[in-house]
ZADO-1210 file (C-alpha; in nm, 4 decimals, padded with zeros to 6 digits):
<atoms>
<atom x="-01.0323" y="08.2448" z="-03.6594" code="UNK" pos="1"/>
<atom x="-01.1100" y="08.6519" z="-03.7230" code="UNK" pos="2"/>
<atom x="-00.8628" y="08.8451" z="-03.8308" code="UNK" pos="3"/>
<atom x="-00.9210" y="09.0933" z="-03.5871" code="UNK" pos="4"/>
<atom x="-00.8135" y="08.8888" z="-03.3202" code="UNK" pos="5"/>
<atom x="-00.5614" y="08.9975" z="-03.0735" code="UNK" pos="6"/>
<atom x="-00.2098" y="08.7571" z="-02.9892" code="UNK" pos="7"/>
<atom x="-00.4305" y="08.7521" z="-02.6525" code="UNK" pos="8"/>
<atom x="-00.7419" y="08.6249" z="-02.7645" code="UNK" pos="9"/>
<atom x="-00.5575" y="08.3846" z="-03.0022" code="UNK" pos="10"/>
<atom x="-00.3877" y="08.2231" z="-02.7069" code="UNK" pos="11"/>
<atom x="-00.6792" y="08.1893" z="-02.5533" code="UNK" pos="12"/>
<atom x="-00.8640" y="08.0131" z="-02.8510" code="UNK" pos="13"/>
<atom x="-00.5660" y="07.7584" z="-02.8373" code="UNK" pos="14"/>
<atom x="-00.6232" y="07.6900" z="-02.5226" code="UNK" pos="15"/>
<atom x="-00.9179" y="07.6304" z="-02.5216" code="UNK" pos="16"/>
<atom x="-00.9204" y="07.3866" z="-02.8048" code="UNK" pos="17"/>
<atom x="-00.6345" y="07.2163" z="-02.6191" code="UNK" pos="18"/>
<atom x="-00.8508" y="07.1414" z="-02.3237" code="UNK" pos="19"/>
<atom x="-01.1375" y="07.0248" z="-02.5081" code="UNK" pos="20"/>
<atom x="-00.8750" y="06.7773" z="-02.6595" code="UNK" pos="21"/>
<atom x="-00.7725" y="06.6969" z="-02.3388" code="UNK" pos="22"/>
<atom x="-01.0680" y="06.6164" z="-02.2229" code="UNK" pos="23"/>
<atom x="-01.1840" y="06.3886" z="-02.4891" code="UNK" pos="24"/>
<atom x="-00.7803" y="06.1657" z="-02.4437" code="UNK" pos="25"/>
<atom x="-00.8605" y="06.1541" z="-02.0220" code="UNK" pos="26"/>
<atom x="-01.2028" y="06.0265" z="-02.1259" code="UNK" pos="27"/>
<atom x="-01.0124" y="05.7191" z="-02.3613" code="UNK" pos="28"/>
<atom x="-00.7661" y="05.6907" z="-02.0410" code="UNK" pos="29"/>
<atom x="-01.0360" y="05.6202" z="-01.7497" code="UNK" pos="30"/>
<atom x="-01.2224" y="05.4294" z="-01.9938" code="UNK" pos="31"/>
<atom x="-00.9071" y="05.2081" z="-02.1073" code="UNK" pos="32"/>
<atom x="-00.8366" y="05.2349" z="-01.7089" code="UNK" pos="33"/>
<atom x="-01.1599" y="05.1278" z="-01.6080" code="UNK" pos="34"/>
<atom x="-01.1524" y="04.8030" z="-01.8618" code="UNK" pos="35"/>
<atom x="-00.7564" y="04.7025" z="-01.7367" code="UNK" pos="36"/>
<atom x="-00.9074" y="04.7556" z="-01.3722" code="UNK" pos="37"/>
<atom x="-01.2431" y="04.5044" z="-01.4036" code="UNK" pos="38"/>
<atom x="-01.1231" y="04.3131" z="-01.6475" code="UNK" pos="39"/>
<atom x="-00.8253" y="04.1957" z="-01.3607" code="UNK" pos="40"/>
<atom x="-01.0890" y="04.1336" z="-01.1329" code="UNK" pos="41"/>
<atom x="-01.2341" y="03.9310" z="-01.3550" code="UNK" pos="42"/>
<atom x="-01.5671" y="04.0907" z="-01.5199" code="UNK" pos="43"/>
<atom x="-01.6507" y="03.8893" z="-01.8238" code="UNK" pos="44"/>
<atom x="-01.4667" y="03.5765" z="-01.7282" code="UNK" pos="45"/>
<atom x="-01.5472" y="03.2319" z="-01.6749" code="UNK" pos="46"/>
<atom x="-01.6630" y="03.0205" z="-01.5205" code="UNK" pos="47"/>
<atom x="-01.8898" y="03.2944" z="-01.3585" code="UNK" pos="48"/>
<atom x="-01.8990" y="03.3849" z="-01.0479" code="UNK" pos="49"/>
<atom x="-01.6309" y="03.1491" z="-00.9407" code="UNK" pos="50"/>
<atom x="-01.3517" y="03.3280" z="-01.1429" code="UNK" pos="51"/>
<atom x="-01.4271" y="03.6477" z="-01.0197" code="UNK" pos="52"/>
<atom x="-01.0967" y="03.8179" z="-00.8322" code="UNK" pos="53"/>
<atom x="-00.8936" y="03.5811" z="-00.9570" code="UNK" pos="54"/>
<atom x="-00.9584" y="03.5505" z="-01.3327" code="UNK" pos="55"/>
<atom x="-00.6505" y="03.6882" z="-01.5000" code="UNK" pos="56"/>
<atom x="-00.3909" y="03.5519" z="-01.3186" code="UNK" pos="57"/>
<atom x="-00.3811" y="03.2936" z="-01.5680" code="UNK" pos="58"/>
<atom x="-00.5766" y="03.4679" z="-01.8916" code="UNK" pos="59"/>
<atom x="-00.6986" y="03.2872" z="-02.2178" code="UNK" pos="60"/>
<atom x="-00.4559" y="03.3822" z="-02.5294" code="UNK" pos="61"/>
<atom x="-00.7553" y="03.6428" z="-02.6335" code="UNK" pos="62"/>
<atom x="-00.8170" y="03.7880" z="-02.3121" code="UNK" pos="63"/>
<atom x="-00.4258" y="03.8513" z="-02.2476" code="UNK" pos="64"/>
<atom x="-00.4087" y="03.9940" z="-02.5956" code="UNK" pos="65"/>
<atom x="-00.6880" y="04.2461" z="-02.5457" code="UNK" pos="66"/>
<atom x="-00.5790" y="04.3432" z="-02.1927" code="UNK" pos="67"/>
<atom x="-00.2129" y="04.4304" z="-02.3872" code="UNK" pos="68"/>
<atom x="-00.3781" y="04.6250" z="-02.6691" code="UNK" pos="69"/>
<atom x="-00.5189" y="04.8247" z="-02.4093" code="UNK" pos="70"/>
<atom x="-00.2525" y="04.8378" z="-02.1865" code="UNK" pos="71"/>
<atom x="-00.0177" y="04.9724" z="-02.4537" code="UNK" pos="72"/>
<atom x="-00.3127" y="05.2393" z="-02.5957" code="UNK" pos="73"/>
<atom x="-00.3381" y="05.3439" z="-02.2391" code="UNK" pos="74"/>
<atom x="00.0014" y="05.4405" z="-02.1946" code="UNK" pos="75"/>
<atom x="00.0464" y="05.6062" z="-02.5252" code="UNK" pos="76"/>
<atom x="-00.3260" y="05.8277" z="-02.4683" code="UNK" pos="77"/>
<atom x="-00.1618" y="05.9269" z="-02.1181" code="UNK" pos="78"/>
<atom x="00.1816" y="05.9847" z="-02.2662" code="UNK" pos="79"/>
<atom x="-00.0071" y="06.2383" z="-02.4952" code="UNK" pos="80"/>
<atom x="-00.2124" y="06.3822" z="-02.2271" code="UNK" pos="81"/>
<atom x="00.0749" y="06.4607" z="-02.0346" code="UNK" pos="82"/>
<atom x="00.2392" y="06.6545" z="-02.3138" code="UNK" pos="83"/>
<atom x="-00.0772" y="06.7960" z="-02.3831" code="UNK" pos="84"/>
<atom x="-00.1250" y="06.9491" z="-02.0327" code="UNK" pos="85"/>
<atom x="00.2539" y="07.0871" z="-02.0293" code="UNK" pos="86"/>
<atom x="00.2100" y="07.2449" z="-02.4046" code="UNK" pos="87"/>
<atom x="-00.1254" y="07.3708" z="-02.1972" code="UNK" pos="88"/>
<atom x="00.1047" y="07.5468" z="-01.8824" code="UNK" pos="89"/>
<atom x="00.3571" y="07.7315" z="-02.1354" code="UNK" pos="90"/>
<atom x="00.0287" y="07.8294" z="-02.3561" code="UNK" pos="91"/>
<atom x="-00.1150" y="08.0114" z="-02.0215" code="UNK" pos="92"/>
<atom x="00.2185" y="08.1256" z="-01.8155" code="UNK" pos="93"/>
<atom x="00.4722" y="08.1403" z="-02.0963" code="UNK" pos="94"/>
<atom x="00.4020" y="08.4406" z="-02.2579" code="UNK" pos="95"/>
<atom x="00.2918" y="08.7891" z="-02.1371" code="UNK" pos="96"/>
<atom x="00.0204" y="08.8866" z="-02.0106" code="UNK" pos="97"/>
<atom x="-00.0046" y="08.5602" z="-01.8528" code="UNK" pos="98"/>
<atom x="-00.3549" y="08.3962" z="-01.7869" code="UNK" pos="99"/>
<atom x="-00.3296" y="08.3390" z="-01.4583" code="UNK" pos="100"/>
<atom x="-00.6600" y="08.1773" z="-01.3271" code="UNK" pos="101"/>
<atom x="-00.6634" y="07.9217" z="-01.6423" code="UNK" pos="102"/>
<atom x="-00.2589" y="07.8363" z="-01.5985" code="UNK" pos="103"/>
<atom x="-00.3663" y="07.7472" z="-01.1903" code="UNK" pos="104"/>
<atom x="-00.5779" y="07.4807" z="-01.3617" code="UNK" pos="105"/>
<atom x="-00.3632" y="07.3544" z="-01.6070" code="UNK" pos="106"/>
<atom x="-00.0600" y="07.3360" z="-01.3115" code="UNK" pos="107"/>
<atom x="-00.3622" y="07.1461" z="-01.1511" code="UNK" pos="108"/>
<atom x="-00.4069" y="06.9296" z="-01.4320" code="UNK" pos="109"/>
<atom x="-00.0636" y="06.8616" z="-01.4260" code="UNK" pos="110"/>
<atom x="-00.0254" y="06.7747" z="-01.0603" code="UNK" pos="111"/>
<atom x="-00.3215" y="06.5251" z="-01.1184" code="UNK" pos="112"/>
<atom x="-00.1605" y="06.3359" z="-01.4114" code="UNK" pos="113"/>
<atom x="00.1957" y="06.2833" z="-01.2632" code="UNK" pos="114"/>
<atom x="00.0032" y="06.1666" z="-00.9560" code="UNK" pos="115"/>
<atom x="-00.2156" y="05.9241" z="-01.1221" code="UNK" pos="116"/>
<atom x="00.1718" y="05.8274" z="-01.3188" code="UNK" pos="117"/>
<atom x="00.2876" y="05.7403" z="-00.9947" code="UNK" pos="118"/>
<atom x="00.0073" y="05.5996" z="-00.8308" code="UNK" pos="119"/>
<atom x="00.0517" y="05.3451" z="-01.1889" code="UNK" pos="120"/>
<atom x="00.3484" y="05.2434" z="-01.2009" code="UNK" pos="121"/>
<atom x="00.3497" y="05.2050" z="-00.8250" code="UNK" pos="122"/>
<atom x="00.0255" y="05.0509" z="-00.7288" code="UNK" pos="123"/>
<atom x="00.0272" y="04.8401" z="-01.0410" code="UNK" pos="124"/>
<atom x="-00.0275" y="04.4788" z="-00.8700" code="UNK" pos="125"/>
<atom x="-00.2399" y="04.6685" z="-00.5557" code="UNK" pos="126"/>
<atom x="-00.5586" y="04.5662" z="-00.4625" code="UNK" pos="127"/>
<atom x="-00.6296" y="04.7966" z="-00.1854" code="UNK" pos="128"/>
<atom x="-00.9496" y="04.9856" z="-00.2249" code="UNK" pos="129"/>
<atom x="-00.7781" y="05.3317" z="-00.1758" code="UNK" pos="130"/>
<atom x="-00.5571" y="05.2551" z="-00.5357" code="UNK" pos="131"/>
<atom x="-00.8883" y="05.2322" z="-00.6867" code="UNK" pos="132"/>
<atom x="-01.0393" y="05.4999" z="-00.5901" code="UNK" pos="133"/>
<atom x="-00.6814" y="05.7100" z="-00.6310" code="UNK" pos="134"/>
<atom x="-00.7662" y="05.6273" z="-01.0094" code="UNK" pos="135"/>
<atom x="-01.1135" y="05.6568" z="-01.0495" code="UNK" pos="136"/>
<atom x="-01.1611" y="05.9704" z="-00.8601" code="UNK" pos="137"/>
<atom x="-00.8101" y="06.1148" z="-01.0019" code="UNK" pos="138"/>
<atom x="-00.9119" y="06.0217" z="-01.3743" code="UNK" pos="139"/>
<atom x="-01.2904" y="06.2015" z="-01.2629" code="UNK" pos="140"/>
<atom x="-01.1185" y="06.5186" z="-01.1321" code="UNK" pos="141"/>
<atom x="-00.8714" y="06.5717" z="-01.4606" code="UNK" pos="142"/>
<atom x="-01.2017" y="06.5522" z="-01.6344" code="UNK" pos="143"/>
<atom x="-01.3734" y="06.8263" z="-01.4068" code="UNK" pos="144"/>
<atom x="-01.0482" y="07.0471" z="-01.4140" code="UNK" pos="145"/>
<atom x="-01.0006" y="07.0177" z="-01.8204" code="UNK" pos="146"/>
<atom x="-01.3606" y="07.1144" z="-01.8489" code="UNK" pos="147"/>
<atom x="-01.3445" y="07.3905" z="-01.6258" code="UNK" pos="148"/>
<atom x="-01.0281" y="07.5249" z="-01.8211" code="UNK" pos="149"/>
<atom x="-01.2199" y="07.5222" z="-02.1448" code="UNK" pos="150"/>
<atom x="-01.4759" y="07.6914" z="-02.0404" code="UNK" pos="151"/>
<atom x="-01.2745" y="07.9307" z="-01.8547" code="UNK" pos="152"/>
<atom x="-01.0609" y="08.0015" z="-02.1617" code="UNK" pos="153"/>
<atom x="-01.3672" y="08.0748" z="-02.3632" code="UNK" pos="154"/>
<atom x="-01.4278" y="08.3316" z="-02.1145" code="UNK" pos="155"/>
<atom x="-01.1645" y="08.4883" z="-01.9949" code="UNK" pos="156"/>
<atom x="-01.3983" y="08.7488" z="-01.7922" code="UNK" pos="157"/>
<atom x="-01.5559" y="08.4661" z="-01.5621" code="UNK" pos="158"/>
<atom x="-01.9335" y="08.4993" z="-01.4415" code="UNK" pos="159"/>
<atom x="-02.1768" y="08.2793" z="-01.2542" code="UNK" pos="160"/>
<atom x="-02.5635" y="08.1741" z="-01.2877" code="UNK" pos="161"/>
<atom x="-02.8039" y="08.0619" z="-01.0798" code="UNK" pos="162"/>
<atom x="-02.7869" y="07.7083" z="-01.1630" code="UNK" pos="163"/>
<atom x="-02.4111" y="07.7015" z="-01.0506" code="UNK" pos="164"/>
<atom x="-02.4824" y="07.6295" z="-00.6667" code="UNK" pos="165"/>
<atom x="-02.7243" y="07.3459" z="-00.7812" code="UNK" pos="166"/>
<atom x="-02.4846" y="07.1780" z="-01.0153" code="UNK" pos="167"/>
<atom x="-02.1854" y="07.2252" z="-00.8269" code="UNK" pos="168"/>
<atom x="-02.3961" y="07.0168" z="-00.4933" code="UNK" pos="169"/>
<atom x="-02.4869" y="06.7753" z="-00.7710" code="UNK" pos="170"/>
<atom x="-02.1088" y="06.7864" z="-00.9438" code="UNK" pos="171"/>
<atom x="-01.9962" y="06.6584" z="-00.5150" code="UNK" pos="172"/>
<atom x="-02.2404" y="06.4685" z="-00.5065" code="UNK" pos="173"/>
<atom x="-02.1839" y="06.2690" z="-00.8269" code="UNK" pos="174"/>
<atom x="-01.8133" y="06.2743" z="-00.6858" code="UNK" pos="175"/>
<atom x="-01.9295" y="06.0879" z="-00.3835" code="UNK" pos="176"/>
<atom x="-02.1250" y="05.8269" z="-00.5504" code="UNK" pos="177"/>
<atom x="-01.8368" y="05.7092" z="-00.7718" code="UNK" pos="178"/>
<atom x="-01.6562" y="05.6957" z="-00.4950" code="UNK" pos="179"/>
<atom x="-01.8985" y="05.4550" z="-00.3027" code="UNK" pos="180"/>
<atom x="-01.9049" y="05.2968" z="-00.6647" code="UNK" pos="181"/>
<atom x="-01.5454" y="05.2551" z="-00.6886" code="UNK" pos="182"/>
<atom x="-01.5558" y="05.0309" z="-00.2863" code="UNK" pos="183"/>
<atom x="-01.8082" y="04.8353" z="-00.4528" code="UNK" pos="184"/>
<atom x="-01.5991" y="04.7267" z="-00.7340" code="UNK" pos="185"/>
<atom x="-01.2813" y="04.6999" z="-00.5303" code="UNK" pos="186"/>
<atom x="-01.4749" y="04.5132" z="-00.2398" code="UNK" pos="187"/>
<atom x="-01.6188" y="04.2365" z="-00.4785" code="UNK" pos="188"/>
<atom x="-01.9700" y="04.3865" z="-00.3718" code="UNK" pos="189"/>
<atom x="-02.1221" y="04.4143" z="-00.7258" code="UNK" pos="190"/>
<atom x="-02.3814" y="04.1561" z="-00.6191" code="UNK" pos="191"/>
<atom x="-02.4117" y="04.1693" z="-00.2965" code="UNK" pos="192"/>
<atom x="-02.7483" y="04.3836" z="-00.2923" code="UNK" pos="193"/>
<atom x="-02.9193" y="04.1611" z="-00.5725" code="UNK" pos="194"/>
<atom x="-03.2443" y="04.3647" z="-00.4960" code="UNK" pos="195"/>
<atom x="-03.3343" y="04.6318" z="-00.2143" code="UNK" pos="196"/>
<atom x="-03.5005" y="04.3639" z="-00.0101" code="UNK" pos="197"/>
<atom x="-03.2361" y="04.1169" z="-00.0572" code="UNK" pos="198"/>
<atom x="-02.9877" y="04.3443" z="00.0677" code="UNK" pos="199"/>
<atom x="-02.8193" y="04.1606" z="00.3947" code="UNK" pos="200"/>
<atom x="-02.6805" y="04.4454" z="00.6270" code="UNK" pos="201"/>
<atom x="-02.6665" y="04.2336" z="00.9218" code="UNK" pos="202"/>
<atom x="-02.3640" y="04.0471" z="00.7385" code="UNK" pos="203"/>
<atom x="-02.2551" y="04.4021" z="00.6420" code="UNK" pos="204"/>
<atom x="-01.9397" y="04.5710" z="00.8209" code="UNK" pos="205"/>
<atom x="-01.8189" y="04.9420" z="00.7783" code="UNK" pos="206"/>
<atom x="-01.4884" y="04.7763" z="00.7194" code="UNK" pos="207"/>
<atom x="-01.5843" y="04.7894" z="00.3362" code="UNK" pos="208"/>
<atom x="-01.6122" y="05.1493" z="00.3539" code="UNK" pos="209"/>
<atom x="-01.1929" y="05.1203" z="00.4578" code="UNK" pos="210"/>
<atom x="-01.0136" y="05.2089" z="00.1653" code="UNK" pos="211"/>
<atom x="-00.6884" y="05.0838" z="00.3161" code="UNK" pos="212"/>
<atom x="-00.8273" y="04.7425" z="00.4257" code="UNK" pos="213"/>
<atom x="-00.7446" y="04.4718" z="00.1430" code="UNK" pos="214"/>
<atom x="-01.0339" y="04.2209" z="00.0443" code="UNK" pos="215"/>
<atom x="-00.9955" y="03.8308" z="00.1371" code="UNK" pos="216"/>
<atom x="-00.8980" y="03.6456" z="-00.1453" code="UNK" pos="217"/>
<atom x="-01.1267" y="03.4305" z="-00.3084" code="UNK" pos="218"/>
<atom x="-01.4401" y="03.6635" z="-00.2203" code="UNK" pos="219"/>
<atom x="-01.7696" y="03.6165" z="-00.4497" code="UNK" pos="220"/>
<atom x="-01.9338" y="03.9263" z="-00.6009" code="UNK" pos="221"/>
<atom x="-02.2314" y="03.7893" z="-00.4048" code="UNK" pos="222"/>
<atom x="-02.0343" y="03.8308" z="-00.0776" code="UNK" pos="223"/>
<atom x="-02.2813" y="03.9552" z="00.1942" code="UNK" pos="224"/>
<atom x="-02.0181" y="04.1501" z="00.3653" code="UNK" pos="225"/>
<atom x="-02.0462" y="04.3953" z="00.0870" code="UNK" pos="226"/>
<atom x="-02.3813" y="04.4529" z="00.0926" code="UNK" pos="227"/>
<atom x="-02.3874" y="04.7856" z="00.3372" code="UNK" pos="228"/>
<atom x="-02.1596" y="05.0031" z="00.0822" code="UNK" pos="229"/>
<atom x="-02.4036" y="04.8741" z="-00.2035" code="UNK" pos="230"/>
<atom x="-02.6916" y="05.0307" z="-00.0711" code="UNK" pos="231"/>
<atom x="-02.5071" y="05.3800" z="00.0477" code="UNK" pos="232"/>
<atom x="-02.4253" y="05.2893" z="-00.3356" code="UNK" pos="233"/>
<atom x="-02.7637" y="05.3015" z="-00.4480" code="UNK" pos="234"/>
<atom x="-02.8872" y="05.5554" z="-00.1583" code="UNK" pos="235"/>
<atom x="-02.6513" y="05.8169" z="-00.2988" code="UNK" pos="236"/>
<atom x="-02.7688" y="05.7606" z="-00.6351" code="UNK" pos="237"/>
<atom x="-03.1312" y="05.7877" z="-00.5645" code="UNK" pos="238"/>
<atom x="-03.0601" y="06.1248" z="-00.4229" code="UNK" pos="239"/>
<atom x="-02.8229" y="06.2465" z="-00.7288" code="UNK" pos="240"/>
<atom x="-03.1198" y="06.1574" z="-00.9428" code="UNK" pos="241"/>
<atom x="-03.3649" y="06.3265" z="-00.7288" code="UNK" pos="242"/>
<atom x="-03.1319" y="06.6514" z="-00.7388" code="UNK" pos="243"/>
<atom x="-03.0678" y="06.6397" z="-01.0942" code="UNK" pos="244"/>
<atom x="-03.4166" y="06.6306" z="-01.2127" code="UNK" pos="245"/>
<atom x="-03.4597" y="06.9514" z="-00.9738" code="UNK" pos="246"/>
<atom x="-03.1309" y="07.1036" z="-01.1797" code="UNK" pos="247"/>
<atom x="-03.3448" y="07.0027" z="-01.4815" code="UNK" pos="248"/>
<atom x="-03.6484" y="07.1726" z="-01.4187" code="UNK" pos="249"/>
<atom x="-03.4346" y="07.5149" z="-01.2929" code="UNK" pos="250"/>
<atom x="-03.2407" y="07.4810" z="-01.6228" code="UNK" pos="251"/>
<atom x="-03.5390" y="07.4601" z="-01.8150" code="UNK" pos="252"/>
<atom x="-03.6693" y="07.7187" z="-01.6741" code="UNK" pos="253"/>
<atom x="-03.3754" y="07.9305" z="-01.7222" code="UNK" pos="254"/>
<atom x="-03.3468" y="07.8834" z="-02.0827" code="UNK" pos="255"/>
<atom x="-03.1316" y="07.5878" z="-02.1333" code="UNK" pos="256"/>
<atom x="-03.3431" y="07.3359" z="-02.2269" code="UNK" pos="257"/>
<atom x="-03.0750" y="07.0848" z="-02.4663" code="UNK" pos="258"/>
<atom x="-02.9156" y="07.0983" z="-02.0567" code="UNK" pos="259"/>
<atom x="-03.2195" y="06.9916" z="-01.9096" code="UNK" pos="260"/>
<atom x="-03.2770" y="06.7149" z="-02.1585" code="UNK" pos="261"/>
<atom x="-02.9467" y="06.5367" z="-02.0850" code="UNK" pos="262"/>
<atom x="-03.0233" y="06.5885" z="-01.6885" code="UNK" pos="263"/>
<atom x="-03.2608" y="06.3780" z="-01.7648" code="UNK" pos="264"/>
<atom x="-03.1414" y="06.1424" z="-01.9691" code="UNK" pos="265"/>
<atom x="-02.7994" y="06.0754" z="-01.8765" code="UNK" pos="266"/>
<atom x="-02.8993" y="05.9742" z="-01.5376" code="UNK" pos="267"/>
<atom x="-03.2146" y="05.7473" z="-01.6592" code="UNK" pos="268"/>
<atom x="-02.9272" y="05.6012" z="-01.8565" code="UNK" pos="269"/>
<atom x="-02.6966" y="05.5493" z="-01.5466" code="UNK" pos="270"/>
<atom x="-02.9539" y="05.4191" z="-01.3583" code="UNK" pos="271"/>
<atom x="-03.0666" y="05.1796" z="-01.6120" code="UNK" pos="272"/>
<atom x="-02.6750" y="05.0432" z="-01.6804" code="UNK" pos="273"/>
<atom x="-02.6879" y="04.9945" z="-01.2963" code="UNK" pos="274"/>
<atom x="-02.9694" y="04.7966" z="-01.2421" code="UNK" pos="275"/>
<atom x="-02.8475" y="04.5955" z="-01.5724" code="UNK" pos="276"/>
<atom x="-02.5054" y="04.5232" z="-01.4266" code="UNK" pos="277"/>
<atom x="-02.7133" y="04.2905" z="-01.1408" code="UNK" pos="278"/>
<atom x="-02.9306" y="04.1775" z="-01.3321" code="UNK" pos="279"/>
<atom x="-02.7000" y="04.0629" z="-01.6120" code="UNK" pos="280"/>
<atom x="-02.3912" y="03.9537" z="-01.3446" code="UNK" pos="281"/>
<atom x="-02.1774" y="04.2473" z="-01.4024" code="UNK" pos="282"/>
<atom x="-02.1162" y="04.2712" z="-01.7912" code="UNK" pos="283"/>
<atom x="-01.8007" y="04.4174" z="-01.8873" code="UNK" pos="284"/>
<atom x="-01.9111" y="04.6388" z="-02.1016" code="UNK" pos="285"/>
<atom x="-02.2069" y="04.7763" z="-01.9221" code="UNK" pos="286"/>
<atom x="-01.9326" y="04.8459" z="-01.6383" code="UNK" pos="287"/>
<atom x="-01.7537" y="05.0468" z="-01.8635" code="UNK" pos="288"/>
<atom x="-02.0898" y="05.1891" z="-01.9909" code="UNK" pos="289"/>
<atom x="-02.1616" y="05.3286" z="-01.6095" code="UNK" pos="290"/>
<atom x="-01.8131" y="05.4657" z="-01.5796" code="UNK" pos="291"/>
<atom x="-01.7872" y="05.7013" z="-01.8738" code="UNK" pos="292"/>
<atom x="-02.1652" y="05.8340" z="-01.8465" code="UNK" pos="293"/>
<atom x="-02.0858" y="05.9442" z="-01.4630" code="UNK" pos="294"/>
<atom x="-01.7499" y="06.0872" z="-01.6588" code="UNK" pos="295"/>
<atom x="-01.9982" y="06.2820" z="-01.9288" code="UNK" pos="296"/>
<atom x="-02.2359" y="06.4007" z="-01.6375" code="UNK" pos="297"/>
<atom x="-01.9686" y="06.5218" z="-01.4419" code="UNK" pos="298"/>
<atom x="-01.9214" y="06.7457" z="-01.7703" code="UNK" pos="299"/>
<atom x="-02.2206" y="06.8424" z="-01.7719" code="UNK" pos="300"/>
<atom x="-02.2457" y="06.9786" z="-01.4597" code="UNK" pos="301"/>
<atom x="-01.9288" y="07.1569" z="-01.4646" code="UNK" pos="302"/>
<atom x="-02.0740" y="07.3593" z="-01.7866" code="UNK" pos="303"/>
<atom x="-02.3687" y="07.4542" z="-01.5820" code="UNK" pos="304"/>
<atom x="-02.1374" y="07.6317" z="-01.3659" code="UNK" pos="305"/>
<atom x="-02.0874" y="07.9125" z="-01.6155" code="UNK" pos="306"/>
<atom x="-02.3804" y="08.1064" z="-01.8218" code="UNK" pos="307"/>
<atom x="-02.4872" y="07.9607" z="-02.1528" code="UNK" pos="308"/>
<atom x="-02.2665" y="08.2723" z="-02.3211" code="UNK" pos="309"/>
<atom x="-01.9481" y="08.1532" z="-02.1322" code="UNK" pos="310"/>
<atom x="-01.9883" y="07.8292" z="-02.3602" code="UNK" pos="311"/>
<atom x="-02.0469" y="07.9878" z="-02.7182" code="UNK" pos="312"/>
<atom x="-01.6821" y="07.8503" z="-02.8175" code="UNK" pos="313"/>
<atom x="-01.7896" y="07.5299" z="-02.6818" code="UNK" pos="314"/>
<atom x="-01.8522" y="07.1848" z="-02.8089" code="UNK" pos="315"/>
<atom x="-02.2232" y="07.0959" z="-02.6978" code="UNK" pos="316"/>
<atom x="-02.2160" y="06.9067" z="-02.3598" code="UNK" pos="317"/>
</atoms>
């Protein structure tokens, strides 16, 4: 910290480390999320497939013990978060002058955490599709929002670049695919397309696009009916890659080339964990694997939104 710094630019140091923070504890919480979430649908049980959906309603001593450990860290990480964001809201708005464009985001970030609260302690037992994506996509937008605050905070002045169209298409796009992701999971579609020419669509229905339509008990991962939201699955995918190695090349071109790297190689990475989740019968931890690299591309894209200067207080994404 410089001496020369003013009470202003001080606050807005703090804040910005507290959104970095925050962004690293909602990372732990739609990880920790993700694991209570496929681990109750059964991902990693057994006797595979046959267990699958129905797994934990009686769990082995170990599993039941893991599934608490996590349950309990969960709470405690989102406990914290929540603090974190309201320390966050008094930081921006509590003193004078107040920072008005970063304290919108952390109210935002606020809104999004008592809402994914409720939506818990609710929903808990749910298993309609729209719960799932409620988390998912509300765990993937406090990510996007904390980002956006640190970078914001680290310059208070704004500015744009010419890769910020680009990355915010890609950032929706992204957005859009764990969405489709998260009716695949909640559907009990995660084998459905076992390869592009295996993929049955004349047993598909758009019914599995229906977030508020509950699955039939006792459905297989290899359930056919599943198999027409697999492929938008991999459809939208195909394009977000295709996209993303344009963003690449523009970034490289522009200067940034540690950016266009991880374009690169985060989605290679997300493709690869995808194609080894059917190849491998949905592993647990590849699952989880797939969920917090779309969570670290997501950053990514959401520091491409902003000039290279706008991140000089900045972790490296």
């Amino acid at each position: 910290m410089s001496l020369t710094e003013t009470p202003l630019e001080r606050r807005q140091r703090l804040l910005q480390r507290m959104a970095w923070v925050c962004v690293v504890m909602v990372l732990c919480i739609t990880s920790l999320s993700a694991y209570l979430r496929l681990s109750k649908a059964g991902l990693g049980c057994t006797p595979w497939p046959q267990c699958y959906g129905q797994a934990l309603q009686t769990p082995a001593a170990e599993a039941a013990g893991a599934e608490a450990a996590a349950r309990l860290a969960h709470r405690v990480i989102a406990s914290a978060a929540l603090v974190l964001v309201l320390l966050m809201v008094l930081t921006a708005l509590g003193s004078r002058p107040a920072l008005g464009a970063q304290g919108r985001m952390a109210l935002v970030l606020l809104g999004l955490a008592l809402f994914l609260a409720v939506l818990g302690r609710w929903t808990a037992q749910s298993r309609l599709p729209a719960v799932t994506l409620g988390n998912l996509l509300g765990g993937f937008a406090m990510v996007a929002v904390s980002v956006r605050l640190a970078l914001a905070a680290g310059r208070p002045g704004g500015g744009t670049t010419p890769l910020a169209p680009w990355a915010w298409l890609a950032a929706a796009l992204l957005l859009a695919q764990a969405a489709l992701g998260g009716l695949v999971s909640a559907g009990h579609a995660g084998l459905s397309c076992p390869a592009w020419g295996a993929c049955d669509l004349s047993a598909g229905t758009w019914q599995a696009l229906h977030p508020w339509v509950e699955p039939a008990a006792g459905l297989l991962p290899t359930q056919a009916g599943g198999a027409l939201v697999h492929l938008l699955h991999r459809s939208c995918g195909l394009a977000l890659v295709a996209l993303l190695l344009v963003l690449a090349w523009r970034a490289r071109r522009a200067g940034q080339r540690g950016a266009a790297r991880l374009l690169v190689l985060l989605p290679l990475a997300q493709v690869a964990l995808g194609l080894g989740l059917v190849g491998q019968g949905l592993p647990l931890a590849l699952a989880l694997a797939h969920n917090l690299v779309a969570a670290l591309l997501l950053a990514l894209l959401l520091g491409l939104t902003l000039p290279p200067r706008a991140r000089t207080l900045s972790p490296a994404l």
